[in-house]
C-alpha positions as CSV (number, residue, x, y, z in Angstrom):
1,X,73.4,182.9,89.2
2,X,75.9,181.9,92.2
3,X,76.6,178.2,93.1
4,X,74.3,178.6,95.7
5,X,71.3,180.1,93.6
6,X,72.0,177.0,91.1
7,X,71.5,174.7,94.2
8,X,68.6,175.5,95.0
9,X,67.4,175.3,91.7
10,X,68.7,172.1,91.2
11,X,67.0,171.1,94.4
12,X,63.8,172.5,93.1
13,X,63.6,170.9,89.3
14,X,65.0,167.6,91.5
15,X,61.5,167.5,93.3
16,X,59.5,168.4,90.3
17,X,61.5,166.1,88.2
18,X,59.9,163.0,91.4
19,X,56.6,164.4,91.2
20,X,56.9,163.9,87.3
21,X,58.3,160.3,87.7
22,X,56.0,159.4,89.6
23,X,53.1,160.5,87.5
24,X,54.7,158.8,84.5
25,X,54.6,155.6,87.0
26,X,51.2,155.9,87.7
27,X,50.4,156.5,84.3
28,X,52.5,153.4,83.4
29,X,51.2,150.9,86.0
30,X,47.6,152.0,85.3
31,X,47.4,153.1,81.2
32,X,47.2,150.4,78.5
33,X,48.1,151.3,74.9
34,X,44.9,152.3,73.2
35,X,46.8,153.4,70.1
36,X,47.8,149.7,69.0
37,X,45.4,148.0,71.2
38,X,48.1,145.9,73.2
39,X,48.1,144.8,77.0
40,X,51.1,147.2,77.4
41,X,50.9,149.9,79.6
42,X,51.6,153.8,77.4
43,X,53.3,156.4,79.2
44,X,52.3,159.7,77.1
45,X,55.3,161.1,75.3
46,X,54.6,164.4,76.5
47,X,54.8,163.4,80.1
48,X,58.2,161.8,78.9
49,X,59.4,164.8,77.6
50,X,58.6,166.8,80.7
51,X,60.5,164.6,82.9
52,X,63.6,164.5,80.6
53,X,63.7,168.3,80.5
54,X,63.7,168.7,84.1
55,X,66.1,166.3,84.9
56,X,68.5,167.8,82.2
57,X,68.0,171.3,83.6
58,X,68.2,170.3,87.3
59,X,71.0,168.4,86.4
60,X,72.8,171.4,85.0
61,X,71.9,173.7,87.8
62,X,73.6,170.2,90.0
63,X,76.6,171.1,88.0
64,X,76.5,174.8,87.7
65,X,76.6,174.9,91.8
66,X,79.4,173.3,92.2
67,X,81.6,175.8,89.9
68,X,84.3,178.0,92.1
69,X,82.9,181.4,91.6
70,X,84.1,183.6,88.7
71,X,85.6,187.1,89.1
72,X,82.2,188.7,86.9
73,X,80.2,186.3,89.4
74,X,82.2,186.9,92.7
């Protein structure tokens, strides 16, 4: 991929990793725990999962797009 290819990639797991936060929100302002039956609010740990992987990935592509071009890439 060139810088600019990882750019917009990054730009695109950076808006699903937003949609994903603010799904986790929702699901945190509006869930209680039914597993330990506690006023606390549960946030599945799949959804967690999710949002960490995209942030890590568009956080690499962030990275990866701002790399000088390579004489294999160029």
């Amino acid at each position: 991929m060139t810088p600019d290819q990882h750019a917009v990639r990054a730009a695109e797991l950076a808006a699903e990793a937003e949609r994903l936060y603010q799904i986790c929100l929702v699901d945190y302002q509006t869930n209680i725990n039914e597993d330990d039956h506690s006023d606390e609010p549960h946030v599945p740990s799949a959804d967690l999962a999710m949002l960490t992987a995209t942030t890590q990935l568009a956080q690499v592509h962030a990275t990866l797009s701002l790399r000088a071009p390579t004489a294999a890439n160029a």
